[in-house]
DSSP file (Angstrom, degrees, kcal/mol; ACC not computed):
  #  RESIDUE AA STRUCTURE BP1 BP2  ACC     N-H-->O    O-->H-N    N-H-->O    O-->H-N    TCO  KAPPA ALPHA  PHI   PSI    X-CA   Y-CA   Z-CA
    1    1 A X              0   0    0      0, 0.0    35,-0.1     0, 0.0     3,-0.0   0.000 360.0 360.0 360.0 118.0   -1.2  -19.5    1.3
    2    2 A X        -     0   0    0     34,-0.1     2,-0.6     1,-0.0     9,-0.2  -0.213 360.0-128.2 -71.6 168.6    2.1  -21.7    2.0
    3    3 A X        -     0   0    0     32,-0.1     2,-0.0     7,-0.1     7,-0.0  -0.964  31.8-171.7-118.0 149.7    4.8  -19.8    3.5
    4    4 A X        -     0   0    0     -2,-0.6     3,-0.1     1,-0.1    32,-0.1  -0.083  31.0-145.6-113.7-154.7    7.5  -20.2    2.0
    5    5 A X  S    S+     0   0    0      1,-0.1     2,-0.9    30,-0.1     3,-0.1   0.252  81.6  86.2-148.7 -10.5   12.0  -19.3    2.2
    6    6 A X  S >> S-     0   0    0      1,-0.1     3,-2.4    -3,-0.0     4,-0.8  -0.770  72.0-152.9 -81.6 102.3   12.5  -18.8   -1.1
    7    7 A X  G >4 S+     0   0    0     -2,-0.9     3,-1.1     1,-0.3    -1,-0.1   0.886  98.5  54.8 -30.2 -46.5   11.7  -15.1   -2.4
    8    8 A X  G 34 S+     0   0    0      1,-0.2    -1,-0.3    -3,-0.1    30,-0.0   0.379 104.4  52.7 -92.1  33.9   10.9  -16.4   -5.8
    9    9 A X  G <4 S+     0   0    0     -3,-2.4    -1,-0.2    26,-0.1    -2,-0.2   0.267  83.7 131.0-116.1  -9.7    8.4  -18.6   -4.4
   10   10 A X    <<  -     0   0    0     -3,-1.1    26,-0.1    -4,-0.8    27,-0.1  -0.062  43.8-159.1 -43.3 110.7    6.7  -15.7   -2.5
   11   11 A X  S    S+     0   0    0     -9,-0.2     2,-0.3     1,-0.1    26,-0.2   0.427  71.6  49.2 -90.3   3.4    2.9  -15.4   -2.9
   12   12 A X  E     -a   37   0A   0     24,-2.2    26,-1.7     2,-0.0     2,-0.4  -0.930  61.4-164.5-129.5 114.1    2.1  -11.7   -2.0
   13   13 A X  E     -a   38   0A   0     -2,-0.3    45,-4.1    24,-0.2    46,-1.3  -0.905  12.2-162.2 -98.8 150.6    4.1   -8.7   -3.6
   14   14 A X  E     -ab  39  59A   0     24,-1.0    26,-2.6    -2,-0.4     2,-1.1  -0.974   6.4-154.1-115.2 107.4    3.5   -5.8   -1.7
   15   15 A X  E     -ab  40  60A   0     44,-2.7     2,-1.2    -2,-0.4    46,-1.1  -0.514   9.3-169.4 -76.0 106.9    4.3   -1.9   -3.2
   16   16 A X  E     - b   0  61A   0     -2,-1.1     2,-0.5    24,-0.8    46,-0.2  -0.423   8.1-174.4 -93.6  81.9    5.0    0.8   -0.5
   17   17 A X  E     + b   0  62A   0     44,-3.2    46,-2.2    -2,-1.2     2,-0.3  -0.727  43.1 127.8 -73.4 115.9    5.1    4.7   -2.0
   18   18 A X        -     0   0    0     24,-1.2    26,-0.1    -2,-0.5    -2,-0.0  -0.914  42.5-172.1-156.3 143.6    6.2    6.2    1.2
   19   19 A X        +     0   0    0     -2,-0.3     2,-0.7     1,-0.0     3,-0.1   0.083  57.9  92.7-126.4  35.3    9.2    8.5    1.7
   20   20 A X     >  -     0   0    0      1,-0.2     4,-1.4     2,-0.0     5,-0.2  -0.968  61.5-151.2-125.8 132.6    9.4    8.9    5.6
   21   21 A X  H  > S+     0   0    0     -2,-0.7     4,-1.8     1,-0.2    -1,-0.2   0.673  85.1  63.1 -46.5 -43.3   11.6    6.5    7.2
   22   22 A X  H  > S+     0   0    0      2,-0.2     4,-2.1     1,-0.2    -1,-0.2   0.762 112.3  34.4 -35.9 -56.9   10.3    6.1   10.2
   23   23 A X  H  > S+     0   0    0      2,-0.2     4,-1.6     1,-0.2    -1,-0.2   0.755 114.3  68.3 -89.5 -15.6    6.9    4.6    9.0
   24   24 A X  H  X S+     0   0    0     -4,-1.4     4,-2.4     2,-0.2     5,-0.5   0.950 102.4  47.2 -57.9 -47.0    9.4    2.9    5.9
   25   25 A X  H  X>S+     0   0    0     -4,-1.8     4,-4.4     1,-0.3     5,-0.6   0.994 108.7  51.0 -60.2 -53.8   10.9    0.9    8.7
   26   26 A X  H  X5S+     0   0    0     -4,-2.1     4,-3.2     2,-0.2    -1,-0.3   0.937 110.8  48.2 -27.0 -61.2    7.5   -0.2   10.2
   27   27 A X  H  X5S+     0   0    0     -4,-1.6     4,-1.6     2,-0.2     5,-0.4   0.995 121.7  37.8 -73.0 -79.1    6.2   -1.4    6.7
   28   28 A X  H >X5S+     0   0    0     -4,-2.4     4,-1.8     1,-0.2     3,-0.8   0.837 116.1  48.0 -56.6 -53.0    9.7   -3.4    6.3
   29   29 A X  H 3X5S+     0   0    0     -4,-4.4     4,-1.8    -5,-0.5    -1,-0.2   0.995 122.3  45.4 -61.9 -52.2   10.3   -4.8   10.4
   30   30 A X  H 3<<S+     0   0    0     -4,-3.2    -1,-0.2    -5,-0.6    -2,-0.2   0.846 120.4  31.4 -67.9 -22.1    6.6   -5.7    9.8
   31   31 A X  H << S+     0   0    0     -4,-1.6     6,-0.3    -3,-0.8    -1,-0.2   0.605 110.9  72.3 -77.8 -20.4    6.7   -7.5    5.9
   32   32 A X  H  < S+     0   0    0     -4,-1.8    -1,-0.2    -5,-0.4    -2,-0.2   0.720  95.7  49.9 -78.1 -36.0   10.0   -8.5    7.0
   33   33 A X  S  < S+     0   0    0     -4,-1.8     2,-1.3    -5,-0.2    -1,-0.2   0.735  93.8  69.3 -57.0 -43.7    8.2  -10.9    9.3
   34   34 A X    >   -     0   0    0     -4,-0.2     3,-1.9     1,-0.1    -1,-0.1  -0.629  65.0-160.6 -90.2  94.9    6.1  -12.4    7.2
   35   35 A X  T 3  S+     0   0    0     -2,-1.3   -26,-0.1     1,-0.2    -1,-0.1   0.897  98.1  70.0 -60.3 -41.8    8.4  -15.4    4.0
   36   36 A X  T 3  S+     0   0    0    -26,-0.1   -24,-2.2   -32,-0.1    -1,-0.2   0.623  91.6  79.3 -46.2 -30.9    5.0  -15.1    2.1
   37   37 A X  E <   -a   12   0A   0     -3,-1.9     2,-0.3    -6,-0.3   -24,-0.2  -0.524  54.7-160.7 -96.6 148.4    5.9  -10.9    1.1
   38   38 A X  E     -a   13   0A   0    -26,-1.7   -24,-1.0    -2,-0.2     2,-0.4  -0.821  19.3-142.1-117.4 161.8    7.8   -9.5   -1.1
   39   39 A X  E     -a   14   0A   0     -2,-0.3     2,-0.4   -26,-0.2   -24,-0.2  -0.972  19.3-179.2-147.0 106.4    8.5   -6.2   -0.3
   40   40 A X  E     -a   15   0A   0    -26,-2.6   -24,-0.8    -2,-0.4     2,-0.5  -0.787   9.3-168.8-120.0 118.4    8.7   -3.2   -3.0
   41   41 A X        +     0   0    0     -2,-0.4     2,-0.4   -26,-0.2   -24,-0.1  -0.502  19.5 166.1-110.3 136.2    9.6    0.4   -2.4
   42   42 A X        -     0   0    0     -2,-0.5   -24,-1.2   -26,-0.2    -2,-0.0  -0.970  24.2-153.8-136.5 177.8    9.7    3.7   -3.8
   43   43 A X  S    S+     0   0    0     -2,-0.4    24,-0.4   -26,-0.2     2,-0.2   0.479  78.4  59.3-110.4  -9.8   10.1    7.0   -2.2
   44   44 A X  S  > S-     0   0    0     22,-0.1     4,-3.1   -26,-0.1     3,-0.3  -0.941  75.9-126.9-150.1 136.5    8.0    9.2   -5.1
   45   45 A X  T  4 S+     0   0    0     22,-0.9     4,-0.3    24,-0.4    23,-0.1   0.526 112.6  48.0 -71.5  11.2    4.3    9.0   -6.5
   46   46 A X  T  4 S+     0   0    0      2,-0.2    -1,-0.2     3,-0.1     4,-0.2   0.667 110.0  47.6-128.5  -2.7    5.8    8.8  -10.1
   47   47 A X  T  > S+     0   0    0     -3,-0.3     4,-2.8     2,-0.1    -2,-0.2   0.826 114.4  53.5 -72.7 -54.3    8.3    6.2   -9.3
   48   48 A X  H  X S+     0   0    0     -4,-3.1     4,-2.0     1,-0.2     5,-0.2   0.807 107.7  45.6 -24.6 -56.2    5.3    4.5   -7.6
   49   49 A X  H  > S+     0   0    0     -4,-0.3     4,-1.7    -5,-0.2    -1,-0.2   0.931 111.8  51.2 -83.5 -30.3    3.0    4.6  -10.4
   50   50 A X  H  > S+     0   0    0      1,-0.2     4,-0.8    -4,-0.2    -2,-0.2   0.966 112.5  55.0 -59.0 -55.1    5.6    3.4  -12.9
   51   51 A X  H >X S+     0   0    0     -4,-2.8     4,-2.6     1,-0.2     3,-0.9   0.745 100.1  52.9 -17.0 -80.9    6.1    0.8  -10.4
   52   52 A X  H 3X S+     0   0    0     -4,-2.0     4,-2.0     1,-0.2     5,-0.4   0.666 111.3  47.8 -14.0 -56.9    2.9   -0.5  -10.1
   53   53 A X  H 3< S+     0   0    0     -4,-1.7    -1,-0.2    -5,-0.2    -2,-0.2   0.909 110.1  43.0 -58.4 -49.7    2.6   -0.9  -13.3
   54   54 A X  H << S+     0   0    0     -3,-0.9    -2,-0.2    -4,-0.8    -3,-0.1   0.859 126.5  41.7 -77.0 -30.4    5.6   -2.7  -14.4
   55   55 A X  H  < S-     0   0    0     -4,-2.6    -3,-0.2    -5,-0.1    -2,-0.2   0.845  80.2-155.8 -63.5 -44.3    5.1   -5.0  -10.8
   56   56 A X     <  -     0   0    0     -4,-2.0   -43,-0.2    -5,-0.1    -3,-0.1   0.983  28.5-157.3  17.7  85.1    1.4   -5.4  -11.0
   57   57 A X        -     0   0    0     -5,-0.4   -43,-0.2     1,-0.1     3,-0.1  -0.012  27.4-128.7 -59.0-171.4    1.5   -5.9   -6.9
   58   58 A X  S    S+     0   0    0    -45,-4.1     2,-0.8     1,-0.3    30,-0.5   0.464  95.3  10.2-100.2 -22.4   -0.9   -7.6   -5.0
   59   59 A X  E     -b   14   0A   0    -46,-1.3   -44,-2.7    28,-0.1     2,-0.6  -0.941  60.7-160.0-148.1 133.2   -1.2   -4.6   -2.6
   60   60 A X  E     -bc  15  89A   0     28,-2.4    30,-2.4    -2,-0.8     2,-0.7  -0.863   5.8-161.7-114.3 113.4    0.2   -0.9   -2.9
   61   61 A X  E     -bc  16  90A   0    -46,-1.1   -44,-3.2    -2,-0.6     2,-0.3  -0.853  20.6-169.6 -80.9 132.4    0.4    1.2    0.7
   62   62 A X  E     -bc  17  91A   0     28,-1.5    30,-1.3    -2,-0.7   -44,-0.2  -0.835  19.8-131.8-120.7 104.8    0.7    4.6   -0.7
   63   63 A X  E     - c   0  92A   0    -46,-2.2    30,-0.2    -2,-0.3     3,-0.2   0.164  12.3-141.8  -9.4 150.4    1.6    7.5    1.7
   64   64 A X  S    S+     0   0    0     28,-1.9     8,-0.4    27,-0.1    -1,-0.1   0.486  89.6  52.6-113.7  21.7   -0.9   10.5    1.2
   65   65 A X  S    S+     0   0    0     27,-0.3     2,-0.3     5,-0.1     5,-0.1  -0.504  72.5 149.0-130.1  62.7    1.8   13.1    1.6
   66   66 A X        -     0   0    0     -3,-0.2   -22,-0.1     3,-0.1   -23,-0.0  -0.620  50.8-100.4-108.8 167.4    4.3   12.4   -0.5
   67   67 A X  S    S-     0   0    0    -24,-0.4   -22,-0.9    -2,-0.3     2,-0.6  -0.220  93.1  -6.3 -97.5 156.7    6.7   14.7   -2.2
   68   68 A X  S    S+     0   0    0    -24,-0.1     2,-0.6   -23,-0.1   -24,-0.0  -0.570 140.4  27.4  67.7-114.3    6.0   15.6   -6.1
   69   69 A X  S    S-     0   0    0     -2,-0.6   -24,-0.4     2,-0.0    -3,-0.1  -0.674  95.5-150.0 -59.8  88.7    2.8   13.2   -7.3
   70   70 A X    >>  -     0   0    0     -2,-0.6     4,-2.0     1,-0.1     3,-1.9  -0.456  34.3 -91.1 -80.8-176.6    0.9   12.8   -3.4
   71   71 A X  H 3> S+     0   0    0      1,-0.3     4,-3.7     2,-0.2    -1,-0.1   0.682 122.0  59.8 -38.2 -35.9   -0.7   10.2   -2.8
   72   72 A X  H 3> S+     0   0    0     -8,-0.4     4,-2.3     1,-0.3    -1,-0.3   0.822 108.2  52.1 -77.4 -27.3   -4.3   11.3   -4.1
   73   73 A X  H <> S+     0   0    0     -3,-1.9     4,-2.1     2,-0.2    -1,-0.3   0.801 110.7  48.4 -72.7 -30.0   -2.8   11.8   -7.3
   74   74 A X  H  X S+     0   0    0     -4,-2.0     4,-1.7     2,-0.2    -2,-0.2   0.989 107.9  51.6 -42.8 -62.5   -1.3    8.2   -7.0
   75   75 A X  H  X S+     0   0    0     -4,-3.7     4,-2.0     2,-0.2     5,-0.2   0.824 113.0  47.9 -56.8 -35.3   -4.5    6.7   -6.1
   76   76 A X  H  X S+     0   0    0     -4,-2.3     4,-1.0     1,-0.2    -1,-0.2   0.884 115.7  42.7 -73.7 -28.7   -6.1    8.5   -9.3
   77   77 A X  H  < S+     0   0    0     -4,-2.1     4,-0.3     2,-0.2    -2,-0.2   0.878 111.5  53.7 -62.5 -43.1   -3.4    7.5  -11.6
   78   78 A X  H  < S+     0   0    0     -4,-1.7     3,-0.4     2,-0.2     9,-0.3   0.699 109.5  47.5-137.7 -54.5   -3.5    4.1  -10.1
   79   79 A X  H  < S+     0   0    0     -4,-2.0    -1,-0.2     1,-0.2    -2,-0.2   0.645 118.7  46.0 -88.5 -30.4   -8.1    3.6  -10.8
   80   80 A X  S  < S+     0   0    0     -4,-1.0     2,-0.3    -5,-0.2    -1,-0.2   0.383  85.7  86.4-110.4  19.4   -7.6    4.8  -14.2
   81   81 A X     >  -     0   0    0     -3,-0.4     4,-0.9    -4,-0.3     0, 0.0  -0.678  65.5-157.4 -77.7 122.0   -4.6    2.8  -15.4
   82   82 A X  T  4 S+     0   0    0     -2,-0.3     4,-0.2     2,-0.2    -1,-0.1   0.839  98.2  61.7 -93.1 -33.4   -6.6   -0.5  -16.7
   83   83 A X  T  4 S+     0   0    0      1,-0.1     3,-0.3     2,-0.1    -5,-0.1   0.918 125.5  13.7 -10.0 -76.7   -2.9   -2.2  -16.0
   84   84 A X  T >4 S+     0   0    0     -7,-0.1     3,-3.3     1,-0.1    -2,-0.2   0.657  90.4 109.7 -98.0 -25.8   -3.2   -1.1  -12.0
   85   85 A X  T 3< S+     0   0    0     -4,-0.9    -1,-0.1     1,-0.3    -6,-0.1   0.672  86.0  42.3 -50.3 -10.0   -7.0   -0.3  -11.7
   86   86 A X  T 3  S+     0   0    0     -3,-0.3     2,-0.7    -4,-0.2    -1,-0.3   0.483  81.6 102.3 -92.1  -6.7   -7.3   -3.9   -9.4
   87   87 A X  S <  S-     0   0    0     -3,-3.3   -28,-0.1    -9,-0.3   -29,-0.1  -0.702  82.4-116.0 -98.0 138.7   -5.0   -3.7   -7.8
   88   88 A X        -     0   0    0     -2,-0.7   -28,-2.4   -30,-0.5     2,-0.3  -0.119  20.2-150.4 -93.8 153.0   -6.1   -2.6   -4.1
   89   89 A X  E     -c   60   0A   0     19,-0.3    21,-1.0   -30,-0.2    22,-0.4  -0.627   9.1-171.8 -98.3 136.7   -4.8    0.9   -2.6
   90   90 A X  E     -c   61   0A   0    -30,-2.4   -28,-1.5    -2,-0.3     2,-0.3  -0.776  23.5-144.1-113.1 105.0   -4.3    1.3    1.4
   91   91 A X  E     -c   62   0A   0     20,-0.4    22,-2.2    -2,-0.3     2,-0.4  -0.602   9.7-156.2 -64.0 141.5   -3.7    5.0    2.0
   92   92 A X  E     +cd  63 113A   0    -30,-1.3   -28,-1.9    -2,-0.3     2,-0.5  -0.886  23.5 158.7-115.2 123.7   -1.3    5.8    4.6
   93   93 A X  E >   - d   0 114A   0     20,-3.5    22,-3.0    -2,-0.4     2,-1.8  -0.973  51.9 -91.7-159.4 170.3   -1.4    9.3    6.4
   94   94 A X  E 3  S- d   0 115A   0     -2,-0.5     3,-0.2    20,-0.3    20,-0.1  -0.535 100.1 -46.4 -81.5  78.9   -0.7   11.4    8.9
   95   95 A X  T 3  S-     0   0    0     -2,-1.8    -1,-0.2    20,-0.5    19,-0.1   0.841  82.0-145.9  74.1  45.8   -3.9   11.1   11.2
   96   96 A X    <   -     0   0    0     -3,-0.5    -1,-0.2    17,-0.3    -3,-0.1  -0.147  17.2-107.6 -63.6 129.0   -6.3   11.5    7.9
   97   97 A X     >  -     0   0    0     -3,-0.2     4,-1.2     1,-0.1    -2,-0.0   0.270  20.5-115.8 -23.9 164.6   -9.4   13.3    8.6
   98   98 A X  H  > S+     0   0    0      2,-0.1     4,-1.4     1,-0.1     5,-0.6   0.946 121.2  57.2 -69.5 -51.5  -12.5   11.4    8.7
   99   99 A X  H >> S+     0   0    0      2,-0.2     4,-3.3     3,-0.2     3,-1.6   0.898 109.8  47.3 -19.9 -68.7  -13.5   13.7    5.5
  100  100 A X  H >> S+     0   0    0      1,-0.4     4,-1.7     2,-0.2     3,-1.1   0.991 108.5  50.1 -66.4 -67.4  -10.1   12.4    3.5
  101  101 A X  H 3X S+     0   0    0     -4,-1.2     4,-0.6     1,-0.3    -1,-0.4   0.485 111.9  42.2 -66.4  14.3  -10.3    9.2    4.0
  102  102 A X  H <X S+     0   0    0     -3,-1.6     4,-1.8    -4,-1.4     5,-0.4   0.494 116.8  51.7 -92.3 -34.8  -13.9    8.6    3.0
  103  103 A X  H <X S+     0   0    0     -4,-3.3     4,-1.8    -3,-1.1    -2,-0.2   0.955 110.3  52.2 -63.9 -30.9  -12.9   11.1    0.0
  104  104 A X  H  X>S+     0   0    0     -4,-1.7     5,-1.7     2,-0.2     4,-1.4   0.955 120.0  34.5 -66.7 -65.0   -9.4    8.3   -0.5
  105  105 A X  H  <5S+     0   0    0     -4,-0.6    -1,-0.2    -5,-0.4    -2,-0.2   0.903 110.8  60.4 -93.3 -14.8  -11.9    5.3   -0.7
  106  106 A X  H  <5S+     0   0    0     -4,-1.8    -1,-0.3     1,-0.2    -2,-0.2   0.983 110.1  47.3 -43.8 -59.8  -14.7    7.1   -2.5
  107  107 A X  H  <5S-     0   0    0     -4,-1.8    -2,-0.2    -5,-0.4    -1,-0.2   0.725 144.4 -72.5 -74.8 -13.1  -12.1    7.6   -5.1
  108  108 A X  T  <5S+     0   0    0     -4,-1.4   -19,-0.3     1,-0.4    -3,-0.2   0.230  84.7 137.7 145.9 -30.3  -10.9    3.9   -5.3
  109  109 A X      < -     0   0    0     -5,-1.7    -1,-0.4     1,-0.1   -19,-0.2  -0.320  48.8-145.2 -22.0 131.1   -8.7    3.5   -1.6
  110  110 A X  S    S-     0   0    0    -21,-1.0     2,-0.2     1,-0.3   -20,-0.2   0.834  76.1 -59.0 -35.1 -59.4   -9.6   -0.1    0.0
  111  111 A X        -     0   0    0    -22,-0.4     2,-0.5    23,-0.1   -20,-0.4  -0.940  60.8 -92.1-172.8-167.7   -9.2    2.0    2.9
  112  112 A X        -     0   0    0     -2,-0.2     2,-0.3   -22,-0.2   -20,-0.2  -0.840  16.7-159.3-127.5 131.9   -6.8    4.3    5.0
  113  113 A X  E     -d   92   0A   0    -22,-2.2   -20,-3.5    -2,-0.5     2,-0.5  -0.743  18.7-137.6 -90.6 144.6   -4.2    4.0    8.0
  114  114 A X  E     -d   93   0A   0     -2,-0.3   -20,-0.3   -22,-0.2     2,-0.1  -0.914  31.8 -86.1-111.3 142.5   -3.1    6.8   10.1
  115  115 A X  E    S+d   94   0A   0    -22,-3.0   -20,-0.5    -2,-0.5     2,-0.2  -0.491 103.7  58.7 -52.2 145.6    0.4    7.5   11.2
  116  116 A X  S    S-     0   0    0      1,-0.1    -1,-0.2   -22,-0.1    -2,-0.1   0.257  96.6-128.6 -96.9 134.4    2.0    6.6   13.3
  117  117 A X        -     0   0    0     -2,-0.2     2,-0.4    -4,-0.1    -1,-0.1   0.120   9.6-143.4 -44.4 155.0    1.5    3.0   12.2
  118  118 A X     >  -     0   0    0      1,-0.1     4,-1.1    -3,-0.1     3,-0.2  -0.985   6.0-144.7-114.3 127.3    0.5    0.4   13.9
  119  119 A X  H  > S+     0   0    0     -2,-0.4     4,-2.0     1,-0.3     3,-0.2   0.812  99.9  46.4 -49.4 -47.6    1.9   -3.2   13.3
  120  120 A X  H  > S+     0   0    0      1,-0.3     4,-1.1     2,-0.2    -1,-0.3   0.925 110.6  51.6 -78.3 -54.1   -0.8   -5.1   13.9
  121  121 A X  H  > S+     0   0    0      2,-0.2     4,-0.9    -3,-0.2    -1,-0.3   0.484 102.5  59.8 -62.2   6.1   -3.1   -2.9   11.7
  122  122 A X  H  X S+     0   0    0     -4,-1.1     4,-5.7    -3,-0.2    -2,-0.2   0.880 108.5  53.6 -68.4 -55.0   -0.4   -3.2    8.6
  123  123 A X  H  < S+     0   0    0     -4,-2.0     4,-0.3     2,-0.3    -2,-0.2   0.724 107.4  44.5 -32.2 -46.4   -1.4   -7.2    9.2
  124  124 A X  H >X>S+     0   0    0     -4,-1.1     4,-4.4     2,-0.2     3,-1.5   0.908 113.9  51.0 -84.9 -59.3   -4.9   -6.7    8.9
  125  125 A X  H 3X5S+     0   0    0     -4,-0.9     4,-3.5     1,-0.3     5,-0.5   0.988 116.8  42.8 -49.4 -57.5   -4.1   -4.4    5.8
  126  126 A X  H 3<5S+     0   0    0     -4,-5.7    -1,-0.3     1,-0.2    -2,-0.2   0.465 122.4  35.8 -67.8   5.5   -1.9   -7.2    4.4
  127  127 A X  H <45S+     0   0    0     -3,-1.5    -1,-0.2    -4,-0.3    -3,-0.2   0.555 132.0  29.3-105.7 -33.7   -4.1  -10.0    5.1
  128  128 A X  H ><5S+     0   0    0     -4,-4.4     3,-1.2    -5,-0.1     5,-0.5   0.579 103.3  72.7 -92.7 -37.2   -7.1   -8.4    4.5
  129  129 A X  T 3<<S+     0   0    0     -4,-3.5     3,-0.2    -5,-1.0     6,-0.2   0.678 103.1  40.2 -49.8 -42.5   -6.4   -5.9    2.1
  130  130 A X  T 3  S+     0   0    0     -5,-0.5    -1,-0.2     1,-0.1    -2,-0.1   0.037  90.7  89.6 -92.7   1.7   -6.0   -8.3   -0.9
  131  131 A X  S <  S-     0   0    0     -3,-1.2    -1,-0.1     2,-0.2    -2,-0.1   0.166 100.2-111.4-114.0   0.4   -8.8  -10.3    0.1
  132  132 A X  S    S+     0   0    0     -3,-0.2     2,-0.4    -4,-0.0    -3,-0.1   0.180  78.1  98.4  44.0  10.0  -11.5   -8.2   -1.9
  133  133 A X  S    S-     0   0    0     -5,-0.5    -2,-0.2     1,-0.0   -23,-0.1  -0.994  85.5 -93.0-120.8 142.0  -13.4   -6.7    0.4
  134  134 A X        -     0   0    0     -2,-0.4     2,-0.1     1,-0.1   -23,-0.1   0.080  44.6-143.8 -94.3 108.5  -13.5   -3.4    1.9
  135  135 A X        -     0   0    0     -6,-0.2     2,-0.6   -25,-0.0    -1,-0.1  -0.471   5.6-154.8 -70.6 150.9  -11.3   -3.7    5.2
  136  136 A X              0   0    0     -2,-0.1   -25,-0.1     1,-0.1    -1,-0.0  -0.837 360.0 360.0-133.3  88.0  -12.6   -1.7    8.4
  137  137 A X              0   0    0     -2,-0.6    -1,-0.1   -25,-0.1   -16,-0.1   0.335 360.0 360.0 -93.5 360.0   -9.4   -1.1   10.5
């Protein structure tokens, strides 16, 4: 993958459904890093799914508590969509049980981060994530 400085030479778009700021700013300081990302956000799972669609990313973080549509409802929209159904999931949540997340990638997740993020696993998600095979953060 070249790195690049031109956005519209950028070889990973990335979607982020998350509405807390805090962990928004994470996701961005850390894509923010990286001339290879493109970086696209929305704050609502039904802005998100529209999204998705119209974008076809390479990688969607989705929150799994998000306001309106959560996440799990993303993720389902997201696996039965034939439009979005490749494109790979990371759920993001606030310290998800072991239970939820195995229920999250059962259902179609690549796999799940817990808040409060970590930089270096966001990296792994974005390096790894896209890579086709099941990441183990």
């Amino acid at each position: 993958m070249a790195l690049t400085e031109n956005p519209s030479e950028r070889s990973l778009t990335v979607l982020c459904i998350e509405d807390d700021s805090a962990s928004l700013s994470l996701i961005e300081a850390t894509i923010n890093e990286r001339t290879d990302v493109e970086l696209l956000v929305a704050t609502d799972g039904a802005e998100g799914t529209q999204m998705a669609r119209r974008h076809r990313p390479d990688l969607v973080l989705a929150d799994v508590d998000l306001p309106g549509m959560g996440g799990e409802e993303v993720l389902a929209r997201l696996r039965v969509d034939p439009a979005t159904r490749p494109v790979p999931v990371v759920m993001v949540g606030a310290d998800p049980a072991a239970e939820v997340a195995d229920r999250l990638i059962a259902r179609g997740a690549r796999t799940c981060l817990a808040k409060p993020l970590k930089a270096s696993e966001l990296t792994l998600a974005l390096d790894y994530g896209t890579a086709g095979a099941d990441v183990a953060l």
